[in-house]
C-alpha positions in Angstrom: 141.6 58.8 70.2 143.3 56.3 73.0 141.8 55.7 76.4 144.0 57.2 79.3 145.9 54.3 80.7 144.3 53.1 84.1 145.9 53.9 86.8 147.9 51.3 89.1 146.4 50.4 92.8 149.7 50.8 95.1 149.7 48.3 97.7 153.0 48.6 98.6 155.7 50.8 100.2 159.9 50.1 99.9 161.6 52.4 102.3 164.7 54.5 101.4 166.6 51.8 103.5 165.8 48.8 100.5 166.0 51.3 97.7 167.7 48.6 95.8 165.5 46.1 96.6 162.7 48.7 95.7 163.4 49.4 91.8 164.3 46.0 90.7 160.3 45.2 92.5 158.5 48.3 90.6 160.3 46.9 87.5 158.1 44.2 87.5 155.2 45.0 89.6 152.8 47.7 89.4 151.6 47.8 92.4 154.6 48.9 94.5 156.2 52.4 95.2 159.4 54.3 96.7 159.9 57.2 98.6 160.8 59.4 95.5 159.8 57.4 92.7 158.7 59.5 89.8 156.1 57.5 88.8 155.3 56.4 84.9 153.8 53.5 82.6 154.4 49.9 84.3 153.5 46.4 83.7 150.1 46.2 81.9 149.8 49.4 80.3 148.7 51.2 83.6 150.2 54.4 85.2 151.8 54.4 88.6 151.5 57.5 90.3 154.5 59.5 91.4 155.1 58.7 95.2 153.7 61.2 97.9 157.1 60.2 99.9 158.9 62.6 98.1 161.6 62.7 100.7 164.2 59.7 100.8 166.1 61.3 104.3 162.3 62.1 105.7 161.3 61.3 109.7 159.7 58.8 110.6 156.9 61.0 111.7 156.5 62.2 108.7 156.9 59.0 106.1 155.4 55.9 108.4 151.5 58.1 108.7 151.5 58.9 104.7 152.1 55.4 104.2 149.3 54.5 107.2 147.0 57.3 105.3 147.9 55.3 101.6 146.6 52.0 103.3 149.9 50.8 101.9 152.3 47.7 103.5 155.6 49.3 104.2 158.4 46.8 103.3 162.1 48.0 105.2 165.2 46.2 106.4 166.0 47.4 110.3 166.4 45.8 113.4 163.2 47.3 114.6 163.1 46.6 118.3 166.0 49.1 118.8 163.8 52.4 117.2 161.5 52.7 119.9 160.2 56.1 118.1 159.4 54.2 114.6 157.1 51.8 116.4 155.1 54.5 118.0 154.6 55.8 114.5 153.6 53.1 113.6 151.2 52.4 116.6 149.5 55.5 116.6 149.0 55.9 112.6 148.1 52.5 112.1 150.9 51.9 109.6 151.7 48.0 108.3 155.2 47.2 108.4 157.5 43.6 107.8 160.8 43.9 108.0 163.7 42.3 106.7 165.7 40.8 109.1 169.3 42.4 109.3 171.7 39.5 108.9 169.2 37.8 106.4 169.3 40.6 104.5 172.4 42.6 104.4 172.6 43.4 100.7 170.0 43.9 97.8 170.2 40.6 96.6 169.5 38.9 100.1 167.0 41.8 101.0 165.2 39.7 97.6 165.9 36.4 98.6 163.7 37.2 102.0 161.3 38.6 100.4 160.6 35.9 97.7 160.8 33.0 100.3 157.9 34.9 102.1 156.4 36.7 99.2 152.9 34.8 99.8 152.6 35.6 104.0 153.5 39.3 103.1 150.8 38.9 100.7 148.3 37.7 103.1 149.2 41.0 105.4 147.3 43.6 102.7 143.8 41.9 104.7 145.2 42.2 107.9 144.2 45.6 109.8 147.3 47.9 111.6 148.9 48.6 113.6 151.4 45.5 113.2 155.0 45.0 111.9 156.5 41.6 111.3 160.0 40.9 110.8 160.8 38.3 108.0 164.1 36.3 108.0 164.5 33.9 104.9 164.0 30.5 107.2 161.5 31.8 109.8 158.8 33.3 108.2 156.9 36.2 109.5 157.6 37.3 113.4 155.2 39.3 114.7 157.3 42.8 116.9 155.3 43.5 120.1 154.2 47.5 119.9 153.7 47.5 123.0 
């Protein structure tokens, strides 16, 4: 008789905006997640968990404090200054959130080539308490958005 397969640690969130972006990552990491992704066996024999964002069209109110209550870093591609609502859910769940700058990161591929050129400074955010968002653009690195 066979062990059950550990389960995988979740670290981070792709929004429904980077849904590309988001399955070619959870192809090859475990420790990512979508809003509707079913879940299954990944990389290293261990078992993701289906997502509790269930929801790809949910509010913000709704998806930003599950991801807060996860203790997961949301990874999404908007101009975040102009969605005054989506940084107060973020402010008062304590949510983590980088962005991928707009222009930078029109399409899937680009969306990647941001995140790979600050892979290791997105990294570094799992320590870092909430509420924050940063934007990343491929050439200027991590910008921290006032939540103010």
């Amino acid at each position: 008789m066979s062990k059950p397969a550990k389960p995988a640690h979740v670290q981070f969130y792709f929004d429904a905006d980077v849904l590309g972006l988001a399955k070619l990552i959870v192809a090859i990491r475990r420790d990512a997640t979508y809003p509707g992704d079913p879940g299954g066996t990944v990389k290293g024999g261990r078992v993701r968990p289906p997502c509790t964002v269930t929801d790809r069209a949910a509010a913000d109110e709704v998806w930003i404090p599950e991801t807060a209550r996860q203790n997961w870093l949301i990874i999404r591609d908007a101009a975040i200054q102009e969605h005054r609502a989506e940084i107060q859910a973020v402010r008062v769940s304590g949510a983590r959130m980088i962005t991928l700058a707009g222009r930078d990161a029109g399409n899937t591929f680009d969306q990647l080539e941001v995140l790979m050129c600050n892979w290791r400074a997105i990294e570094r955010k799992l320590d870092e308490a909430g509420p924050f968002i940063y934007t990343a653009t491929r050439t200027g690195g991590l910008k921290a958005v006032p939540l103010g």
